[in-house]
C-alpha positions in Angstrom: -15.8 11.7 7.6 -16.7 8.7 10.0 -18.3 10.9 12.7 -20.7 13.0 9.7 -21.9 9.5 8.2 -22.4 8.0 11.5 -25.0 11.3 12.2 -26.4 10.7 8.2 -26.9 7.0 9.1 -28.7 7.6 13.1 -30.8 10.5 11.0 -32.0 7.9 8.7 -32.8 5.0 11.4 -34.6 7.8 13.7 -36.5 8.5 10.9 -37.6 5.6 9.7 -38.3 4.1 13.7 -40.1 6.9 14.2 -42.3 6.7 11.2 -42.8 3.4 10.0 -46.1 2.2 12.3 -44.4 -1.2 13.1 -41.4 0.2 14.4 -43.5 3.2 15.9 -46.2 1.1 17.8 -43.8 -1.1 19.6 -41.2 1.3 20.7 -41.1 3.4 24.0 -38.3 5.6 23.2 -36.0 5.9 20.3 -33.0 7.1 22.2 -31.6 4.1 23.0 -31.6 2.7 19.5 -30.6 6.1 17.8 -27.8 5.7 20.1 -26.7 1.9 18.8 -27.0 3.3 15.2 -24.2 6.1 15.9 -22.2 3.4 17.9 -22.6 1.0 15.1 -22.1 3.1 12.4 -19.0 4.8 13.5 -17.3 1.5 14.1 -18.1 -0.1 10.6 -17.0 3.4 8.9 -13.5 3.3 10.6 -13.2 0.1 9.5 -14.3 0.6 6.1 -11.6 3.5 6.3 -9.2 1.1 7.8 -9.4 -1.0 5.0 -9.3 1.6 2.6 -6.3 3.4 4.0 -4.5 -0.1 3.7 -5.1 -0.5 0.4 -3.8 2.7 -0.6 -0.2 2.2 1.8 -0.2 -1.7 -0.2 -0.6 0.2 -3.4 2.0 2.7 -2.9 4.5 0.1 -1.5 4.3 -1.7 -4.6 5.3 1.3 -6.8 8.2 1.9 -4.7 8.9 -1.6 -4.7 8.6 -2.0 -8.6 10.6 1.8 -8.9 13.8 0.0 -6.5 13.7 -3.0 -8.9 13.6 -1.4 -12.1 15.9 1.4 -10.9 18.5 -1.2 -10.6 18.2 -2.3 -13.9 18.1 1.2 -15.4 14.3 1.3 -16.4 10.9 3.0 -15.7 8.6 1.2 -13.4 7.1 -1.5 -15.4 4.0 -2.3 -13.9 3.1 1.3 -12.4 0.2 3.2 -14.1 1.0 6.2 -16.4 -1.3 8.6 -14.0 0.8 7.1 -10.9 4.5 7.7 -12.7 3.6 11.3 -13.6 2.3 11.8 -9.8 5.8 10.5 -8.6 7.5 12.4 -11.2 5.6 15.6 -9.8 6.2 15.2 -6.4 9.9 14.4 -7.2 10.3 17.9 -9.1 8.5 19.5 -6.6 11.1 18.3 -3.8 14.2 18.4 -5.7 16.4 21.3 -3.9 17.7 24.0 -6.7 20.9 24.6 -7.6 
């Protein structure tokens, strides 16, 4: 997903160095900055992803967290979404071996 956005992004910046008389006038070559826009591009969308993938983990470790806690005291999850219990209840029926 990175690597196709980084090509979007350096398609869009060749495209508007190439055409924009400013950019176009002063320029010798647009390889070298092409190449920068992939470079830079790819790096900020892993890190976006990064972040994103982190967020996920954190909000998954909280339901499990919250699912322990409650567990012991003979409850649902109490601050779990209603979409996020019926997931885990899925995924639980899914993976319980038959009898």
């Amino acid at each position: 997903m990175c690597i196709r956005d980084s090509f979007i992004t350096t398609a869009i910046g060749y495209g508007l160095i190439t055409n924009i008389p400013d950019y176009k006038d002063d320029l010798n070559s647009p390889i070298l900055p092409s190449i920068l826009f992939i470079c830079i591009s790819y790096v900020i969308g892993l890190m976006f992803m990064s972040v994103y993938g982190m967020a996920c983990d954190t909000i998954m470790q909280c339901f499990c967290t919250d699912e322990e806690n409650q567990k012991e005291k003979g409850r649902e999850p109490k601050h779990a979404p209603e979409v996020l219990k019926e997931f885990f209840a899925k995924v639980e029926a899914d993976h319980t071996p038959s009898q």
